[in-house]
N, C-alpha and C positions, 0 to 999 in steps of 0.2 A: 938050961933045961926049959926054962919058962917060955922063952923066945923060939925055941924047937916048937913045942904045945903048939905057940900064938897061929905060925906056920904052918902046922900040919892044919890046923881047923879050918884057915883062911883060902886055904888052897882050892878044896872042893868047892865054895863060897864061888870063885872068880872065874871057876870053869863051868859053872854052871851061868854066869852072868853071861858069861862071854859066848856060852850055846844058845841062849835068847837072844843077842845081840846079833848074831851071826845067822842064826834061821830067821828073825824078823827082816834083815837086810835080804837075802833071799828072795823072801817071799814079798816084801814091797817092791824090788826092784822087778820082778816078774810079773806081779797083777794089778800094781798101785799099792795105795796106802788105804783108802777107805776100802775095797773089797777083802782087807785080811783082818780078822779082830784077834782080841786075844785069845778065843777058844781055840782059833785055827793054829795058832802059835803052841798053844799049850799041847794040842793034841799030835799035832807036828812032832813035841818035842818027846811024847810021851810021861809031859809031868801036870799035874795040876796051874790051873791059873793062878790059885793062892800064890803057887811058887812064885811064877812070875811078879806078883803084887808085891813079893819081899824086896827085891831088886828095882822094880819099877809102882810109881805109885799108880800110877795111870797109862793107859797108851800114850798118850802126850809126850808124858818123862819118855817113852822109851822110842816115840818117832825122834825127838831132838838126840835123843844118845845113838842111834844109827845116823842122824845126818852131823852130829861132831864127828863120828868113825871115817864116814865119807869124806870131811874137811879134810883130817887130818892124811888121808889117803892120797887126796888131791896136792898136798902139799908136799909130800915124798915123790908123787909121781913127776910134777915137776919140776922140782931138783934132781929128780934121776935123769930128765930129761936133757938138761943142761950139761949137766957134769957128765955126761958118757954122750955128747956131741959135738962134732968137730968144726961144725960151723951153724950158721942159726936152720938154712934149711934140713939139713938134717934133724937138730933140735924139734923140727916142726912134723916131721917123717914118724919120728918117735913118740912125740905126742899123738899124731894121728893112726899111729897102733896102740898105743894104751886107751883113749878113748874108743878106739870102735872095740876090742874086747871087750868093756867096761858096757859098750850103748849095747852092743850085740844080746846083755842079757836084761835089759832095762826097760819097761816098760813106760813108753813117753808120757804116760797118764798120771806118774807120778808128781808132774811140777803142777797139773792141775791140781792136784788132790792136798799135796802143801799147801798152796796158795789160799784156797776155798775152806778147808777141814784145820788147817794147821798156821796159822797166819804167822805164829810170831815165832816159827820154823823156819818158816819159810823166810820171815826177816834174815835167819842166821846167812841161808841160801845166798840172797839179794848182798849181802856184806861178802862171802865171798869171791860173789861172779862180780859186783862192782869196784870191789878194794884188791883181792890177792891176784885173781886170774887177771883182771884189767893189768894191773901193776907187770904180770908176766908176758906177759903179750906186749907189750910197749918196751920190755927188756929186748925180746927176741927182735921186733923191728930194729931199734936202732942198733943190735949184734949184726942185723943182713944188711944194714944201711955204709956199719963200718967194715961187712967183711967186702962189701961191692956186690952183694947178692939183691941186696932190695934196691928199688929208688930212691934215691936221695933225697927230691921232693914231697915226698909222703908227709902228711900232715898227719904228725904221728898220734894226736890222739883223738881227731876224727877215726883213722882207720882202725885205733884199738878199740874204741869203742862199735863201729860198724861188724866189726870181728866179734864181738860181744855177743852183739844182738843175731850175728849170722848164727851160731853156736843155739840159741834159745829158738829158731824159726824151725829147727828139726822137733821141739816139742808141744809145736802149735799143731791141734788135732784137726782144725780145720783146713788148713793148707795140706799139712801131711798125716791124713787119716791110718791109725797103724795099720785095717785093715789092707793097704794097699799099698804104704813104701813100708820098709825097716830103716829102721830109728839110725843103725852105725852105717848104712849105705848112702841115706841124705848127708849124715853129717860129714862123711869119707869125701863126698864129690862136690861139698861146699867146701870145704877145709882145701879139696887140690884147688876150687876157683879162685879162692881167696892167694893161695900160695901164688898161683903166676900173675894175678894183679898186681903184685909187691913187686914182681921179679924183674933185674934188667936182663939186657942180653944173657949176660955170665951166669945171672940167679935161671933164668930160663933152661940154660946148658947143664947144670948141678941140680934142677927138678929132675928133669929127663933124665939125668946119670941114676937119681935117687928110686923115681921108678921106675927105671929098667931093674935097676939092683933087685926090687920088692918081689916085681913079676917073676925072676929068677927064680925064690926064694919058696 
């Protein structure tokens, strides 16, 4: 009976944590991180800021708790990616639609705004586009190297790392102003450049089967 109680109390508790969590993600991903405060959250949500303060001590606590959400996002998205493809360009197909739905709603102003407003977030960030995504991207090359799809000569962590960096030049505001590209169409037409730089003959013929398949779709 005591454990029924514990239960029922905690419940309301994690759905209301998890509706701040969920409209803070939202709305940083849409406008950035410095143009949303906690008022706008609150009144979003229809509860007091107090509330918010119970769950989160600070904005701070509650930008790192939206970008663990995102980590951990990122790391199902890529084992989905793996495990329901049949060979690495595929694998790479798949990645390049979950990332542009993902960019399509994202405001590329947000890595400034970690960076400058939120620095030791933004370390979280930098650990895992240099450690887990790096680590993935260096899987998939040498997957397209042994299925015969990539070059064999690829000097694989020069190009994991140039892949790195190509992925981050869609959030440099300078080069690609939002007023004038979207965020998920740079990163769509870097991601196919990058795929046929890999590719040999065979990897060539299995892009082109892969988007003709898409264009179908």
């Amino acid at each position: 009976m005591a454990t029924l109680k514990v239960s029922v109390v905690l419940r309301p508790d994690m759905e209301v944590k998890k509706r701040i969590l969920d409209k803070a993600t939202e709305q940083f991903m849409r406008y950035g991180i410095r143009s949303v405060s906690m008022d706008d959250i609150a009144s979003l949500l229809g509860i007091s800021k107090k509330t918010i303060y119970q769950y989160f001590a600070d904005k701070e606590q509650l930008v790192d708790a939206v970008m663990l959400e995102e980590e951990e996002r990122t790391h199902k998205d890529c084992s989905h990616c793996k495990m329901h493809s049949v060979d690495a360009v595929q694998e790479m197909f798949l990645a390049m639609e979950q990332i542009t739905t993902q960019f399509s709603q994202m405001n590329p102003v947000i890595l400034y705004d970690l960076e400058k407003f939120h620095p030791s977030v933004f370390q979280r960030f930098l650990r895992l586009k240099n450690n887990y995504i790096f680590g993935v991207i260096k899987e998939n090359i040498n997957r397209g190297i042994d299925e015969g799809y990539y070059r064999p000569e690829i000097n694989i962590d020069t190009i994991s790392l140039f892949r790195i960096e190509s992925i981050m030049m869609g959030f440099n505001l300078a080069v690609f102003p939002p007023s004038k590209y979207n965020l998920a169409d740079v990163t769509r037409e870097i991601m196919i450049h990058f795929l046929f730089g890999l590719a040999t003959p065979q990897g060539y013929k299995r892009i082109q089967q892969y988007k003709q398949q898409k264009s179908k779709n």
